[in-house]
Every structure is written in structure tokens, then in C-alpha cells.
C-alpha positions in Angstrom: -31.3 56.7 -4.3 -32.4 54.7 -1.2 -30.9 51.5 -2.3 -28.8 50.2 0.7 -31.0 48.5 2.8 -28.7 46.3 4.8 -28.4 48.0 8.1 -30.2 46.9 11.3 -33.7 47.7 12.3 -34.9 48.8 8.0 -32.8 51.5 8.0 -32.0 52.6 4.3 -29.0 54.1 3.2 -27.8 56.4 0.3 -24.3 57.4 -0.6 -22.6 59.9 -2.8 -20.8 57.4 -5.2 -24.5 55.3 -4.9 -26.8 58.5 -6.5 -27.2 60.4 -3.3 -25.3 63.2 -5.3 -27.3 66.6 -7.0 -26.5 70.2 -7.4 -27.9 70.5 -3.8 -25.7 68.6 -1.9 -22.5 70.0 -3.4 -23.9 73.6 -2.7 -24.6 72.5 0.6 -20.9 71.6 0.9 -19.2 74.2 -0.5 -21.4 76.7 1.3 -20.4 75.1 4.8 -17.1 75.2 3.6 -17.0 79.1 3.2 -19.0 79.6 6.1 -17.2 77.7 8.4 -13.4 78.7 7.6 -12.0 78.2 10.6 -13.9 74.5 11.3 -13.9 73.3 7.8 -12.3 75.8 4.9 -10.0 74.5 2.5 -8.1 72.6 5.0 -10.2 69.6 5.5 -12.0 68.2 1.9 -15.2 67.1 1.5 -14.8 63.0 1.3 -18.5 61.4 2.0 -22.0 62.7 1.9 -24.6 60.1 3.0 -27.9 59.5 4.0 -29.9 57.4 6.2 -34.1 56.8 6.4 -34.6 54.9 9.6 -37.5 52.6 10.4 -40.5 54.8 12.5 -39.6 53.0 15.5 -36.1 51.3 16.3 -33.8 50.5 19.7 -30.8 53.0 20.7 -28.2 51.9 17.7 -24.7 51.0 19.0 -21.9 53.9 19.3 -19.5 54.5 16.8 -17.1 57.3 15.3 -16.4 57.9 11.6 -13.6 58.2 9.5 -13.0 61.8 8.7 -11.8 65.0 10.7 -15.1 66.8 10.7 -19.0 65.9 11.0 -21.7 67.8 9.7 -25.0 65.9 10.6 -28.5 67.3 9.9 -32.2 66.4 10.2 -34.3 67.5 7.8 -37.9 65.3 8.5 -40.5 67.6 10.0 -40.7 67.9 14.2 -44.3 66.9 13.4 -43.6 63.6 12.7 -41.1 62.6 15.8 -43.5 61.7 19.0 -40.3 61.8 21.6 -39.9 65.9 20.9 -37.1 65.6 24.2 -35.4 62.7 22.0 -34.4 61.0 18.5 -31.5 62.8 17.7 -27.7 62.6 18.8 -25.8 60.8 21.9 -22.6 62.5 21.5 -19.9 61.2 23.8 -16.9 63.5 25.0 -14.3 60.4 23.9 -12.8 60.0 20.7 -11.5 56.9 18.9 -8.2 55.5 19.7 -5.6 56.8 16.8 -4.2 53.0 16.7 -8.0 51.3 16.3 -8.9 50.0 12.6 -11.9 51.6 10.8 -13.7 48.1 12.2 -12.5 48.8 15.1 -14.0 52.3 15.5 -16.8 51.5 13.8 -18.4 48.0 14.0 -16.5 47.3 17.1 -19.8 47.1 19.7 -18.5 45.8 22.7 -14.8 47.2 22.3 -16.2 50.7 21.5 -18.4 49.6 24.9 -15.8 48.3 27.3 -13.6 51.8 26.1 -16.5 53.9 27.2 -17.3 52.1 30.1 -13.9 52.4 31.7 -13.7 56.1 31.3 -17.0 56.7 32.8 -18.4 58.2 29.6 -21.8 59.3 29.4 -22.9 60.9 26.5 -24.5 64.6 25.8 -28.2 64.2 24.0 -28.7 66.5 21.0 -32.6 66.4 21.2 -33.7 66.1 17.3 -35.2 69.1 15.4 -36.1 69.4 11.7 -33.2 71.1 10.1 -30.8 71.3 13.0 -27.2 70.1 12.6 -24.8 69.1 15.0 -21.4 69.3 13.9 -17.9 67.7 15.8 -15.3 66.0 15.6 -15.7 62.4 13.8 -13.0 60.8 16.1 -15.6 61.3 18.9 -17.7 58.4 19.5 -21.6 59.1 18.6 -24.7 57.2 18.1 -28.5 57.4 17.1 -30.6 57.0 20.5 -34.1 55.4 20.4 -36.3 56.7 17.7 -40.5 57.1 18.4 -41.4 59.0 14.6 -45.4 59.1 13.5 -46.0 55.8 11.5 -46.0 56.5 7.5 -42.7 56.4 5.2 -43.1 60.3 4.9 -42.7 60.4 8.6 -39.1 58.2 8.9 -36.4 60.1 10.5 -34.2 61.4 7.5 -30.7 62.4 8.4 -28.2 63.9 6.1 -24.2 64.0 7.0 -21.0 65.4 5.3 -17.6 64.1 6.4 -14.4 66.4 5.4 -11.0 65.9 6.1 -9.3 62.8 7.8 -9.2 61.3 11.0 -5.5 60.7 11.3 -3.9 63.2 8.8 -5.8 66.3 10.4 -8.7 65.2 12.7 -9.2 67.9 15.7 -9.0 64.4 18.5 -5.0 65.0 18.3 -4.7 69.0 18.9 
């Protein structure tokens, strides 16, 4: 199922449509779903599951937000295997993408998304990374994956799983 590798730094991706789909995974969503009613529920489909397998080491990747309302992002490689415990997971920044900006634009746009940030003095909160611990928010807001310091050995790459429901400009939380 790992059979995108065309991202930066040998990170491997796998997507729903691509065979990153079982039983599991559709449990998993449909179990968020009922447990988060007020976040999630009926109101915001499920539209994209993914998942990425970083390289063991890798630079801060650039920020970015996604195309859906909601973000449900989890970690599911042992704590073992990360040597930065204070690090690898989340910068989430208290900005959102601009309702007018293009998917691109949101989210390949480095040095827009950059220059946006920059000129609202956005700093970003760090989610340190633990096994099994998901963050969830809004999509609009811009995130990304900070420097990454995991034990050397493929069992040990930082596995991250994330479910995006709903969408950004029909009923995305940015706009309430």
C-alpha cells in the first residue's frame, strides 16, 4: 500500500482510493464519527484517509492546510523509536487558509503560505509526538510536520495516519 513515493525527504505515501482502505480504517471512521457528534457527526463526511511513512531523519517540512472541514491526525509508531521525545509531531498555527486561495495555493504555496504567516506574527503551537495520540482541528488552519530524529530501521519511521471529513468552504469551522 506504500506506493507513493514522490514527496520530499523519502517520505511514502498511501491513500484510500490507492489500497490504504480495510475494515479498520472505516471502523475507525465511523467510530469518530459517533463519538465525536458535535465535531464530526453526520454533518461533515468522511472524504480522504491517508497515510504517510517518513524517512528516520528529515528537515521541518513546509506549512500547509488541507482541503476538508475537519482533521483527525494520529501517530501510531512506538515512542521507543522517536529520539526527540519533546518533538516530531505537529506545528499547528492559530491561522487558517484564506477562503479565496486555490488548493495550490493553500497547499504547495511555500513562500505565500510564509509571507501570510509572517505578517500576522504567527508562531505555531508544538504537539510533541506520542504513539497513538491524535490531534484533531480545523483543516483551514495552517499545519506542518517539524523536524523528525526516529531510531534508524524502516520499523522505526514515523507512521502517521489522518482522516479529513467535511469541506473547507461548504462547512469548514475557519468561517464561524
Amino acid at each position: 500500500m506504500w506506493l507513493t513515493n514522490r514527496y520530499d525527504h523519502g517520505r511514502l505515501g498511501a491513500f484510500f482510493r490507492d489500497g490504504f482502505s480495510c475494515p479498520l480504517l472505516a471502523q475507525i471512521a465511523e467510530e469518530l464519527r459517533a463519538a465525536l457528534p458535535r465535531v464530526i457527526g453526520r454533518r461533515h463526511p468522511l472524504r480522504q484517509i491517508w497515510g504517510f511513512k517518513y524517512a528516520n531523519t528529515q528537515p521541518c517540512l513546509g506549512s500547509h492546510a488541507d482541503f476538508a472541514a475537519v482533521n483527525v491526525n494520529f501517530w501510531i509508531t512506538p515512542d521507543a523509536a522517536n529520539l526527540d521525545p519533546g518533538g516530531g509531531g505537529l506545528h499547528l498555527y492559530d491561522v487558517a487558509a484564506p477562503r479565496d486561495w486555490t488548493f495550490d495555493m493553500y497547499n504547495r504555496g511555500g513562500d505565500r503560505i510564509r509571507e501570510l504567516l509572517q505578517s500576522l506574527g504567527a508562531t505555531p503551537r508544538h504537539i510533541p509526538y506520542r504513539y497513538n495520540r491524535a490531534v484533531i482541528f480545523d483543516s483551514d488552519l495552517f499545519h506542518a510536520t517539524p523536524a523528525l530524529r526516529f531510531r534508524e530501521g524502516y520499523e522505526n519511521r514515523r507512521v502517521n495516519v489522518t482522516f479529513l471529513y467535511g469541506d473547507r468552504l461548504r462547512d469548514g469551522y475557519a468561517a464561524l
